[in-house]
Each structure stands twice: as C-alpha cells, then as structure tokens.
N, C-alpha and C positions, 0 to 999 in steps of 0.2 A: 504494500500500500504506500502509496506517495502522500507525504505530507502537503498539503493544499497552504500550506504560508508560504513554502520555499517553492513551489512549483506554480503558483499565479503569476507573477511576478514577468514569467517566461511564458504566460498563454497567451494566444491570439487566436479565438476563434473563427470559425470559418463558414459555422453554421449555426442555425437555430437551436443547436440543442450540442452543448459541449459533451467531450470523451475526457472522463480521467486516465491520464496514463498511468499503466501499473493496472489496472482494474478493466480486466478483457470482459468484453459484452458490456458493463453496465456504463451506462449513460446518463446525463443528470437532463430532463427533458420537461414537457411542460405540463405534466398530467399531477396535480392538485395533490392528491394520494402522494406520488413517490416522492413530491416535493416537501411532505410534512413529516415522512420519513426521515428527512435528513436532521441534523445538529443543529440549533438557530447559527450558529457561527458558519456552518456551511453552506444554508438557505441564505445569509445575508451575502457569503461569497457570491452562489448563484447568481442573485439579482444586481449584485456591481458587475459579475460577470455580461451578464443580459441588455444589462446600459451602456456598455465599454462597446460591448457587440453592435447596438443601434445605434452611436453615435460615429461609429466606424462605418459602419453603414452609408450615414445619412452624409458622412463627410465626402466617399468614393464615389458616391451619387453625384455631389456638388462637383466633385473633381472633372468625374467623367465629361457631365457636361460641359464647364467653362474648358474644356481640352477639344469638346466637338464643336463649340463658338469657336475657340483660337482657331482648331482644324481651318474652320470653313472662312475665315477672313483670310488665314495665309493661303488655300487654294484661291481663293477668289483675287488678290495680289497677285500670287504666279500667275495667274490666266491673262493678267492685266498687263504683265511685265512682257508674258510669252509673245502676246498679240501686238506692243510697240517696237517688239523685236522684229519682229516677221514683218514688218508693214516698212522699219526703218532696211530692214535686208532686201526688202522689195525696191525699197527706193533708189537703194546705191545699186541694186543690181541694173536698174531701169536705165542709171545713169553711167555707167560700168563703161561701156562700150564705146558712146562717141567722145567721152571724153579724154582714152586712152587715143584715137586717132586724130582729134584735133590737136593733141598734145606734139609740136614739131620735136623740142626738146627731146623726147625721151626716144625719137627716132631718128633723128638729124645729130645730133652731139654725139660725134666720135669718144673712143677712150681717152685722147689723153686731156680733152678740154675737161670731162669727169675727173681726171686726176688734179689738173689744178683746180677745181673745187675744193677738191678734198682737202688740197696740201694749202690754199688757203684759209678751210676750217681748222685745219692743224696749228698753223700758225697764231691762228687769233689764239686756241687756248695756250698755246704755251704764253703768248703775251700775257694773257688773265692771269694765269699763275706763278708766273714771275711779280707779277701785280702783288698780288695776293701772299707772296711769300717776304718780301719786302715789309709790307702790313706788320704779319708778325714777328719779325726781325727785331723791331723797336719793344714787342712786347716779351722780351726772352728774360728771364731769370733764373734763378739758381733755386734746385730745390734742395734745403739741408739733409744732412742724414739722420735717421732716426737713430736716435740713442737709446733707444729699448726700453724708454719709459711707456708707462701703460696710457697715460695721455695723449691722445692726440696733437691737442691744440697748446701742448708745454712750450714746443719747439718756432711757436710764435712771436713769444712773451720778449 
C-alpha cells in the first residue's frame, strides 16, 4: 500500500476517476457508497484531488482554444504574406525580360571596361579605410596589465 501524503504530491490525473498505485483493481471513483468507505483524511484527499483534476481541465480547455485563435490569425498572415509574394514574383517576372534586352550595358561592355569598374570600386575602399584607420590612430592607448587583483576597476584609480 502506498502512503497517499508522499504519493499526491506526484499525481496528475488523467481521468475522472483516479488509480492508486500499489492497489491493483481498486479505484477511488464517484459512486457515494465507496466514497464513504474511505478515511475522512482520504475523502478530503479525493475531492482536492477532483478540483486539481477540473481546474486542469478547464485550464487545457482555455489553452486549446487561445492556441486554435493564434493557429488561425498566423495561417491567415501566411496566406496574406504567400499571396504579396506571388503577385510581387509575378510582377518582376512580367518585367524580367525587356528589361534585360533594353539593358545595352550588360551586353555591349566588354570585360575589361567591367574590370575597371571593379578596380575603381576597389580603390575607393581602400581610400575609406585608410580614412578610417587614420580616425583611430589619434585614439590609441595603452592598456595596463592586470596585477591579479580581484578588482577590476583598481587599475584605474
């Protein structure tokens, strides 16, 4: 027999009518008789049992639902997201074609005019960067070494 202080604690039932464990076949269920059977201390378990059970209940209920509202606004979103997609992939496809043949550029420019493009974009960043390193040139300092004290902020002072 399982002692019912140490073992509630760990129950979560799952039906209308609890199983003690340790105690094959008998069940604590809702028939009047078997319920006055029991101990008052184990009638009063029963019924916190009973209210643990229907407010678990009435919670997975509330759950469910506000989970099949979220469901049905994020499908309703996707459908909405799917359909600006397809209509903007319709658009560029529509526009896809003359715009690649009016374009001289991308069939009249040999390789190596392409190259100096490129070696032009190359250039500019390196100037940026040299920019930019200069910048922090003026902001260089020295970091001390830690002396192993457990401070951080010692080595400021």
């Amino acid at each position: 027999f399982v002692s019912l202080t140490f073992w509630l604690p760990f129950f979560l039932p799952t039906t209308s009518s609890a199983t003690i464990e340790g105690c094959e076949g008998d069940t604590i269920g809702d028939s009047s008789e078997e319920f006055e059977n029991h101990s008052p201390k184990t009638r009063m378990m029963i019924k916190q049992i009973k209210r643990l059970e229907a407010k678990i209940g009435e919670r997975l209920e509330r759950v469910k639902r506000e989970n099949r509202e979220d469901l049905y606004l994020v499908k309703k979103d996707t459908q909405s997201v799917n359909d600006k997609v397809e209509a903007l992939s319709r658009e560029r496809d529509e526009h896809k074609g003359p715009f690649m043949h009016e374009s001289k550029r991308s069939h009249d420019e040999g390789i190596s005019e392409r190259n100096d493009r490129q070696e032009r974009h190359g250039r500019h960043r390196r100037v940026k960067d040299k920019l930019g390193r200069e910048k922090m040139d003026g902001m260089k300092c020295k970091i001390p070494p830690f002396l192993g004290e457990s401070k951080p902020y010692s080595c400021l002072d």
